[in-house]
N, C-alpha and C positions, 0 to 999 in steps of 0.2 A: 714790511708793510702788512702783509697777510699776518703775519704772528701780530702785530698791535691790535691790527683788526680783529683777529679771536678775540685775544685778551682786551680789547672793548666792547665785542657781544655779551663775553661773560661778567661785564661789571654792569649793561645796561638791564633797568627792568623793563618785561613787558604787558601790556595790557591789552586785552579785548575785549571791546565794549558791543551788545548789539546796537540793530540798526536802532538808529529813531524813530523808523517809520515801520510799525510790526506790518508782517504778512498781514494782508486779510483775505477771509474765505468768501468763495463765490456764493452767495444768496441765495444762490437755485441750486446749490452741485445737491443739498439730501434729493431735492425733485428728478434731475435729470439722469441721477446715479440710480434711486429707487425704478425710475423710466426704464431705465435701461435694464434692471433686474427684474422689473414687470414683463416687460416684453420678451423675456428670457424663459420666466415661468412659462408664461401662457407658449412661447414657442414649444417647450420641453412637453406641456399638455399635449399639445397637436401633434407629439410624437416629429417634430423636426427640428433637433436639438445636433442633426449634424453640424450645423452649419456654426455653432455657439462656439468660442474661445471661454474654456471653465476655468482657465486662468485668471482671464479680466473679469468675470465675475465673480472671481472667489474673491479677485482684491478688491472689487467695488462693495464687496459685502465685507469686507475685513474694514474697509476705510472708512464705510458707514457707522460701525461699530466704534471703531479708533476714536471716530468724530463726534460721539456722543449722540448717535441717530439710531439705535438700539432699537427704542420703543416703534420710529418710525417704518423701520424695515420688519421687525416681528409682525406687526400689526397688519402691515402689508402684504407680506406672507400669508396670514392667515385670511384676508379679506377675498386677496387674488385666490388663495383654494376652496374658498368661498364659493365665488362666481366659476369656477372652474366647474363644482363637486354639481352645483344647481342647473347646469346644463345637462352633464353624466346622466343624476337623476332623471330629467326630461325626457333624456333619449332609454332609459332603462324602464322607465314604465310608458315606454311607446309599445314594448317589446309584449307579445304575447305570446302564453303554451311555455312547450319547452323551449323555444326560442327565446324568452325569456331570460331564464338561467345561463345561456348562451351567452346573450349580454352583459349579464351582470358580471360570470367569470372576465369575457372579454375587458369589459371597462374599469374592472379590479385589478385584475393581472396590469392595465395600464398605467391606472392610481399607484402600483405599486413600484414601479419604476420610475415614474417620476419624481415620484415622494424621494426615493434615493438619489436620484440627479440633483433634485431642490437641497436634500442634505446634505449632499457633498459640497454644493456649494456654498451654504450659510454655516459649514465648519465649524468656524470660528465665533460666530454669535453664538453654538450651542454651548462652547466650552467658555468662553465666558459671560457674554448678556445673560443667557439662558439660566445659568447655574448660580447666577448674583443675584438675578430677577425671581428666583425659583420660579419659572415659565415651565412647559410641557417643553419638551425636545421637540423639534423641527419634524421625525419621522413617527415621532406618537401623534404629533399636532392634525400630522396629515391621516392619521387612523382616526383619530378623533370626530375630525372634519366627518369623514368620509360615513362614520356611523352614523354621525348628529344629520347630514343632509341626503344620504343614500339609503343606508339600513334601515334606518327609524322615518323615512319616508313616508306617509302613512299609508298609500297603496303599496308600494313596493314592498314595505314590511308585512303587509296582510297575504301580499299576491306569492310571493317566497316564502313565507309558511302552510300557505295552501297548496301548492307547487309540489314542494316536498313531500306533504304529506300524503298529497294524491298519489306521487309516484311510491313512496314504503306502502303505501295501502296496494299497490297494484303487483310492486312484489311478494307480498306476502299471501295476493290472490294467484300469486303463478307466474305473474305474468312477466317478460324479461325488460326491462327499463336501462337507459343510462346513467350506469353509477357512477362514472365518471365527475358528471354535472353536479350530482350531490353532495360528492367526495369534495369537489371545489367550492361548494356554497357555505360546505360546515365546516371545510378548513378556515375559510374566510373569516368568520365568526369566534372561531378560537384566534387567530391572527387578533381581530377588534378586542379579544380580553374573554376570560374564561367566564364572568358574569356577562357578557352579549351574548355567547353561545349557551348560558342556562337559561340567562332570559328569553332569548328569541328564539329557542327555537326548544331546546333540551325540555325545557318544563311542558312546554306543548307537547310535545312527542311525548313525553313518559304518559299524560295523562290519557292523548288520547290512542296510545296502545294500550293503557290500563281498560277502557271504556272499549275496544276491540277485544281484547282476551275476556273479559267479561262475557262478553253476548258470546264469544266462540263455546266458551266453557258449557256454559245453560246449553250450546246446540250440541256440543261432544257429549254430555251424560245423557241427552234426552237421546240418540242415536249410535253411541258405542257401550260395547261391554268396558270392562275394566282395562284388561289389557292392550285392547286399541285405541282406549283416552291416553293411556298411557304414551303408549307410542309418539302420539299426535304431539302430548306435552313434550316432549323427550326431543321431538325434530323441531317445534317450533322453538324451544331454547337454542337450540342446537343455531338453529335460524338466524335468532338475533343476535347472539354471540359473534355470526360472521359477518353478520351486517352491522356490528361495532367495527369491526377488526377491516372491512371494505372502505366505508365510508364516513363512518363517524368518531368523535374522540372518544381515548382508550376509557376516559374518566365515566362514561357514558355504559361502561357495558355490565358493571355490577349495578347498578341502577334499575337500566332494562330487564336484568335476569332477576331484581327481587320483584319489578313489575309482575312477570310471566309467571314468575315463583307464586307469587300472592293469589293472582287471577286461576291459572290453570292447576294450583297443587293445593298451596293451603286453603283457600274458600272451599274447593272438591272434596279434602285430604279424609274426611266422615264417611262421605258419600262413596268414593273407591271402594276406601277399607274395607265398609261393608256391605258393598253392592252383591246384590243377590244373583249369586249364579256363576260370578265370574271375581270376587273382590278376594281378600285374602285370605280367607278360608277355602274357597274352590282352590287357588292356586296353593296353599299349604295341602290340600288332599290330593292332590294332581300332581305332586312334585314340579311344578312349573318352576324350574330353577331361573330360569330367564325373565318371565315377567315377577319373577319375586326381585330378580336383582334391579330389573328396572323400577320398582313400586320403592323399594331399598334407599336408590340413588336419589330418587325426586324426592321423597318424603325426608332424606337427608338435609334436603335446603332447607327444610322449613325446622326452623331454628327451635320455633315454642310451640311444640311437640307436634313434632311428624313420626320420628321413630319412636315414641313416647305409646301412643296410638297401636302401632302396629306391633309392639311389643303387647300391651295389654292385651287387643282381641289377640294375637298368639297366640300367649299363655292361657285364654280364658276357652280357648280352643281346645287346647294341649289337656288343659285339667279335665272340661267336658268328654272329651275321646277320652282320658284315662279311668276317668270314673265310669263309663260305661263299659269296659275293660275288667279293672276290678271289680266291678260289682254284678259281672256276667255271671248268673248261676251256671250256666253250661261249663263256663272256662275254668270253675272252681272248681270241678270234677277230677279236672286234672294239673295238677299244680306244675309238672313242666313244658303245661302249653299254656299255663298261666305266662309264665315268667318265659317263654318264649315270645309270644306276642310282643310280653313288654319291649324286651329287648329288641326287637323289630321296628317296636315304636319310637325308642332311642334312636337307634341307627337312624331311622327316617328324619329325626329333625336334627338329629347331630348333621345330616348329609344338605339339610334347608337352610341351616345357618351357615355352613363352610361355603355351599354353591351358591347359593341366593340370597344370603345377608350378610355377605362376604368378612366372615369369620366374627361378627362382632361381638365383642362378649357380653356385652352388654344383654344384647339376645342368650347367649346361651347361660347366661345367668337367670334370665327369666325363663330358661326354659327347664333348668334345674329345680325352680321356686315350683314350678307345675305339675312335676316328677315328683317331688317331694310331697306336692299335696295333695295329688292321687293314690300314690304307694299307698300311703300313713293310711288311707280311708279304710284299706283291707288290714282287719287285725292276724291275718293269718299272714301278711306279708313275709314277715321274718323267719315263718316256717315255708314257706313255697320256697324264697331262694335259697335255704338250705338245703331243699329235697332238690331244687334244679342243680345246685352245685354236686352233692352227694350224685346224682343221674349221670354228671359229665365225668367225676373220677371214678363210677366206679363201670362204666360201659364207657367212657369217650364219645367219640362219633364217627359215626359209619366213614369210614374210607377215608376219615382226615388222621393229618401229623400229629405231633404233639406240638408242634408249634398252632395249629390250628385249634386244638382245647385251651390251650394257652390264652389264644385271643377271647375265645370266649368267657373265659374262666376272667378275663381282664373288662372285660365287657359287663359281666354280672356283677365288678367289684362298683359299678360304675351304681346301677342297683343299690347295692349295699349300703352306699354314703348316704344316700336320699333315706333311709331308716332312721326313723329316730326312736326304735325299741331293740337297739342292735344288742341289748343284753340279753332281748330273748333270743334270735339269732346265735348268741355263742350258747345256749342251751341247747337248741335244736341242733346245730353244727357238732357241739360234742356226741350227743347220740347217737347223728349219723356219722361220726367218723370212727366215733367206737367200734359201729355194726362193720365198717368197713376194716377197721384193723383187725378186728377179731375173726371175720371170715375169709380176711384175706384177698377181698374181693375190692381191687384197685388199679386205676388204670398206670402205673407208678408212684415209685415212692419221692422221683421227682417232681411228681405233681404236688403231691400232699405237701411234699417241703415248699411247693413253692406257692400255693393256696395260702400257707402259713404266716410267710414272709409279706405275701400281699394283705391280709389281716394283720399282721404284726406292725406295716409300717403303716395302714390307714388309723390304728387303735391302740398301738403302744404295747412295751413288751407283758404288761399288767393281762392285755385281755389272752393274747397266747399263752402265757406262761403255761396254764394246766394244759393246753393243749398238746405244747411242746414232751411235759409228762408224758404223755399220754404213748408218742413215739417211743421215748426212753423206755416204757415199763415192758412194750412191744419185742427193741432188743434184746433186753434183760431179760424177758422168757424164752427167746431162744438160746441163749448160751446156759439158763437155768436146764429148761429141758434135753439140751445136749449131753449138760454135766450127769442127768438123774437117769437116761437112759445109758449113759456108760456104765453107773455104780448097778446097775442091775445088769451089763452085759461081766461087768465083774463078778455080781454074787452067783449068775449063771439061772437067775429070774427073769421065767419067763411070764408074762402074764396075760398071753393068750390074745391080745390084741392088741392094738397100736393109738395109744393113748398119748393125746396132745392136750400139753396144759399151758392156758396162758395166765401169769400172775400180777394180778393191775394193783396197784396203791389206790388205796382207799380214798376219798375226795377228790382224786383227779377224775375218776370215770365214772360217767352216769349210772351208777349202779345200785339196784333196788335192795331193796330187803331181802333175805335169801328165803327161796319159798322152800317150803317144803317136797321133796318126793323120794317116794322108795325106790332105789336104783337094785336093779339086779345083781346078783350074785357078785357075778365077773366085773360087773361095773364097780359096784361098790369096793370089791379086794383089790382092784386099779390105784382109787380112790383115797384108799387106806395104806397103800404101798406108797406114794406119791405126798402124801400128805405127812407120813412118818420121815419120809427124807428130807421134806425141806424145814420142818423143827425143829430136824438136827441140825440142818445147815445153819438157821439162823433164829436160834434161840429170845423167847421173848416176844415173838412173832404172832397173829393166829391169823387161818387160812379159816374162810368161808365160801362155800360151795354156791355159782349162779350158775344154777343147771339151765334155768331159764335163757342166758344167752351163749347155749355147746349146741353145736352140732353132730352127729354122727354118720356113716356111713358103713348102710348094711348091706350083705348080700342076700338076695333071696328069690327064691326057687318058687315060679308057677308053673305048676306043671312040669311043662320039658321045656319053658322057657327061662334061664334065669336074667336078674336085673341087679344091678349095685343102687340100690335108692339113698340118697343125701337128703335126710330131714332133721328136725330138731332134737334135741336131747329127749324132750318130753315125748315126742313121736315115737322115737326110738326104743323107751320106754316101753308105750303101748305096743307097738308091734312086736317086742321080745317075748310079749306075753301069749302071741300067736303061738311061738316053740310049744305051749302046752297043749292049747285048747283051740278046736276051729271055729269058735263062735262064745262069744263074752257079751252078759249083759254089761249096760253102763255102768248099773250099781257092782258089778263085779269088779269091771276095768277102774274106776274109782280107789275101791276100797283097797284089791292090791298095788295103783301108785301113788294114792296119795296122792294126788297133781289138784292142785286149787280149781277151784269149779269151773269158771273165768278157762282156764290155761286148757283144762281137759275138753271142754267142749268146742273151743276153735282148734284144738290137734285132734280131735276126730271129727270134726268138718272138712279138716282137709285130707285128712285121712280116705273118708270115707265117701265124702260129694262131690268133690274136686275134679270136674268130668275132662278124661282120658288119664288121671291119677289116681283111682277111686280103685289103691290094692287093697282098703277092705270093704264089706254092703253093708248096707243097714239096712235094719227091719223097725218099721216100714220106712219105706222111701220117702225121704222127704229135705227138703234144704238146710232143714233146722235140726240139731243135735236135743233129744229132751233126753230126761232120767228116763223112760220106760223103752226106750232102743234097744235095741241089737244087732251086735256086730259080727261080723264070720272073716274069715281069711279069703279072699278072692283068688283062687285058685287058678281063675278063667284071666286074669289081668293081663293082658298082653301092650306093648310099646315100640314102634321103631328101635328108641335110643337104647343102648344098651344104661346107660348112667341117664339117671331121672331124679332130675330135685322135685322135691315138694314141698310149698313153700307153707306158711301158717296164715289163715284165713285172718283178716283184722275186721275183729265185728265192730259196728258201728257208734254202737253205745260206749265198749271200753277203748276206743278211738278217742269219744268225746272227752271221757272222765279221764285218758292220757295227757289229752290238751290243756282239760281245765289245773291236772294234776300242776304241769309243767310252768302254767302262771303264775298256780300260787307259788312254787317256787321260785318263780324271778320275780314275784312281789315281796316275800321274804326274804329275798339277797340285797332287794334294793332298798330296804329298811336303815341297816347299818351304814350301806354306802350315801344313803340321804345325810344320819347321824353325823360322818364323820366330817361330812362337808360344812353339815353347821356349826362343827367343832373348829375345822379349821378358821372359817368366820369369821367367827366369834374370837377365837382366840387374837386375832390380827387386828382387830377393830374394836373389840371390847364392850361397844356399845351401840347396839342396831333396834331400828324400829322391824316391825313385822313386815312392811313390805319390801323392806330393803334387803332384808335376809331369803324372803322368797326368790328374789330377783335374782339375786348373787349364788343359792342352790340351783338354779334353772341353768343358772350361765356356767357353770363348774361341772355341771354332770350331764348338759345337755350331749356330749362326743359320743354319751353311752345310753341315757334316753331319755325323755323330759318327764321329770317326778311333776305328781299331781299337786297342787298347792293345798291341797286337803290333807296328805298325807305328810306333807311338810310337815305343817301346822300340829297334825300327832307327832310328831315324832320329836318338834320343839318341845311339847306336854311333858314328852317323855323324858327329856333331856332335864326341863324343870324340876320332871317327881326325882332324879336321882342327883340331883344340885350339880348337874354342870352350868345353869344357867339359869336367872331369878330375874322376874319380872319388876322393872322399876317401879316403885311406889309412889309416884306422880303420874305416871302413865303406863299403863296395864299394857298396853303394843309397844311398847320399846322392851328390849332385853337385853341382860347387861350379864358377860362371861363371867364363872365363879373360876377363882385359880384352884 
């Protein structure tokens, strides 16, 4: 029976049909369900939402939705926080003072819990009514609300911007407030959307601390110096900076500092700089490291030109102090407190930009351009720091190392670069290193190598080269003179005294035309001994004689006192002639040395006037050497030292004609090096107007000095008359290379 029975379930079909009579829905259920979600809300408002099952209202809110009652419960929603939001109000602008703020925190902090309780339970309308309907979300709805009937309330909106403002007005007068309340009202506002917090409150506040830093400003310069506006701006950024960082958004605080930036720095930023007494020239002359770094930091903010500014007066400083520096007749007197001071005045801003405008190079670049354009004003510049350079190798400095010349010697290269006639420079420099190798007179010869290497690597191996000579010819005479006083200990010649020759190659050392003079006996058989050996030695050769830069050393007897005197060749000369005679007119002393006019009258100047050196008199007494003189052996000449140099008097006139000498020679060196720069050119380019060609010689030779555009322009002439280069025949200012 059971087995038929399966096997007649499974041959029956079956069917279900619904009913005939469909469900139908209660009339009222959207009314008495929305009822009961109404009275939910408003319980949840009143903060007595213990007592609520969010169970049954999430389903009464989900079955609302299910039932196609969407629109009727959103709407609802938003009507009940409506009348909710319109009471809050009420009670929020009952409130006065800071009590006020009180309330508003209080009855926001409640909005804002509710709002979550109300969204938790309409869940599911936001995830799908809400999202089909493109509606606001249930917890924006309730932000929304609360801005459109609470915030933008038209007292309450006015009353909470004045609120606040009073109270930053009252911190910023000193005074201590509750930041707390503030911190809560502009969070609040950021919460409502980042336009309610520019709007309501942010654009006020910027404008009226703009309209506050203002009037502070006009009362900080009418009543402080420089560095105590300073100050003031420095703590009051300082200020709002933390009063972003306390109570208001972060977005808020570059804002505020370009407010304070604008009011307290850039409007002022003329006024400081050059405030009389105390702006940034007092503090550049004062070494005020500190209020330069703060002048530094603020004028840092201001973007379109604050350091701009304080660069200019700087430099305009910098150049003013140097020009009156250089152009000090007192200080020209002496050319190594010339180039002392200089370097004094380096160190001082080299020490202003490291400490006070905290290394920037932008500064020490302008501070370079102001060196540069003071140096350049003194045409003797390039002979001063060769005579300071020469000063330090050949004396050093009292009580210091050589690492301590070093620095300085590093310090004067600093000098050096700001030249732009550094071709005179290696003219003067050879001179003086001549005079220093030749006498011997140096504070090392690791100094000199190392002076060399610092020129060699600021100017290239081209400007040393002769200089490096100049050593070499140095060693070379002493292994010559070692060799020529053996072959005479060989031939068993003697020659009576102790004769030192240095042998220098022609065009590397500053050396003049050979003067004239009659040397003595002994000197001259020296002379001819010495001269015949190195002819032999090196065949093809000629040797000519600069008496003008030997020195000698004699000995001699005043009285019962004797002295070793070290003076010049030509000195040496005249005093040998003492051996005969106790008293020589000039025309005497003349005619037996021969010594050019010039040369014999500053070596018995100093001969003879040179007071506590004066071993011979003249008749009559007087400062100046003339032809009608007379001279005697000073018998009476007495000295402490036993060894006394005597140096040669530099008169003032062949000082000058030395000088002018010395230009025209590095005007005529710079001839050819102008030439060959246009040759190059030209060669590269083929085809150049006039001013193009100027440009390009200026920019090629400026490492060594800046040629005049006058003298260009000759020496393109000159390039024409010998056809290295031909003027185009459509336009007379172009030139075109001949190969």
């Amino acid at each position: 029976m059971a087995g038929r029975g399966h096997g007649l379930g499974r041959g029956l079909g079956l069917k279900i049909e619904p009913f005939k009579h469909p469900i139908t829905m209660d009339p009222n259920y959207a009314d008495k369900t929305w009822k009961i979600l109404e009275d939910a809300i408003h319980e949840i408002h009143n903060q007595n939402a213990s007592g609520l099952s969010f169970e049954e209202l999430y389903r009464n809110a989900y079955n609302m939705v299910l039932h196609k009652y969407g629109d009727r419960l959103y709407n609802g929603v938003a009507a009940a926080l409506t009348r909710q939001l319109q009471a809050v109000a009420a009670r929020v602008e009952a409130a006065q003072g800071e009590s006020f703020l009180k309330e508003l925190k209080a009855r926001w902090d409640d909005h804002i819990k509710s709002t979550q309780m109300i969204r938790d339970i309409l869940m599911y309308m936001d995830r799908t009514y809400v999202t089909q309907q493109h509606k606001t979300p249930v917890f924006q709805l309730g932000l929304d609300l609360w801005r459109d009937h609470v915030v933008h309330h038209p007292v309450i909106q006015q009353r909470m911007l004045s609120t606040l403002s009073d109270l930053i007005a009252k911190e910023r007068a000193g005074e201590v407030i509750e930041r707390s309340l503030i911190r809560a009202t502009t969070q609040m506002l950021v919460d409502l959307g980042p336009s309610v917090y520019e709007a309501d409150f942010e654009r006020p506040f910027l404008a009226a601390a703009a309209d506050f830093y203002a009037k502070e400003a006009q009362a900080f310069i009418a009543s402080c110096d420089c560095p105590q506006y300073l100050r003031k701006a420095e703590r009051r950024l300082s200020e709002e900076v933390d009063r972003v960082k306390l109570y208001l958004d972060a977005s808020t605080e570059a804002k505020i500092t370009a407010v304070v930036e604008n009011e307290l720095v850039r409007e002022q930023m003329r006024a400081l700089v050059e405030m009389e007494g105390s702006g940034l020239v007092a503090m550049l002359r004062g070494d005020r490291f500190d209020d330069l770094a703060r002048m530094y930091a603020l004028l840092r903010r201001v973007a379109d030109g604050g350091l701009a500014l304080m660069r200019q007066v700087m430099g305009d400083h910098v150049k003013e102090t140097g020009r009156q520096l250089v152009n000090d007749p007192e200080r020209q007197k002496d050319p190594i407190s010339w180039v002392s001071r200089l370097l004094e005045e380096r160190d001082k801003y080299e020490a202003v930009v490291a400490r006070g405008l905290n290394d920037d190079k932008t500064f020490r670049n302008a501070l370079n351009q102001a060196f540069e354009a003071f140096v350049n004003l003194s045409p003797r510049a390039p002979e001063y720091i060769s005579l300071f350079i020469d000063d330090r190798l050949r004396k050093g400095l009292k009580g210091a190392s050589d690492a301590d010349v070093e620095a300085v010697l590093d310090k004067t290269m600093a000098l050096f670069r700001y030249l732009q006639e550094k071709d005179v420079f290696e003219k003067y420099y050879k001179q003086h290193l001549a005079k220093r190798l030749l006498s011997g007179r140096t504070v090392s010869d690791d100094a000199e190598r190392g002076m060399l290497v610092k020129l060699k690597t600021e100017c290239g191996y081209q400007f040393t080269s002769k200089l490096e000579s100049m050593f070499t010819d140095i060693r070379t005479s002493r292994d010559t003179l070692a060799d020529f006083r053996s072959r005479l200990a060989t031939k068993g010649t003697d020659l009576g005294l102790d004769l030192t020759v240095q042998v220098l190659t022609t065009g590397s050392w500053p050396t003049q035309g050979a003067a004239k003079c009659a040397l003595p006996a002994e000197m001259e058989r020296c002379c001819e001994e010495f001269r015949d050996y190195y002819l032999n030695a090196h065949s093809g050769r000629r040797l000519t004689w600069q008496l003008n830069m030997g020195t000698a050393d004699l000995r001699a007897q005043f009285g019962s006192r004797r002295h070793e005197l070290t003076v010049s060749t030509y000195q040496a000369v005249i005093l040998l002639l003492f051996n005969e005679a106790d008293s020589l007119s000039y025309k005497e002393i003349s005619a037996a040395t021969e010594i050019p006019t010039s040369d014999l009258k500053r070596s018995l100047q100093s001969l003879a006037c040179a007071k506590g050196k004066n071993v011979l008199t003249k008749t009559p007494m007087s400062k100046e050497v003339d032809e009608g003189d007379a001279f005697a052996f000073n018998d009476k000449f007495s000295a402490k030292l036993f060894k006394i140099k005597i140096g040669t008097v530099s008169a003032s006139k062949e000082g000058e004609a030395e000088k002018n000498e010395t230009r025209h020679k590095v005007e005529e060196d710079r001839k050819p090096q102008i030439e060959a720069a246009i040759v190059r050119i030209m060669k590269s380019r083929k085809t150049l107007d006039h001013n193009a060609i100027i440009t390009e010689v200026t920019r090629q030779l400026q490492p060594r000095f800046v040629p005049n555009p006058a003298v260009i322009k000759k020496r393109i002439e000159s390039l024409i008359e010998r056809e290295f280069l031909e003027r185009d025949p459509n336009d007379r200012k172009t030139y075109r290379y001949l190969a």
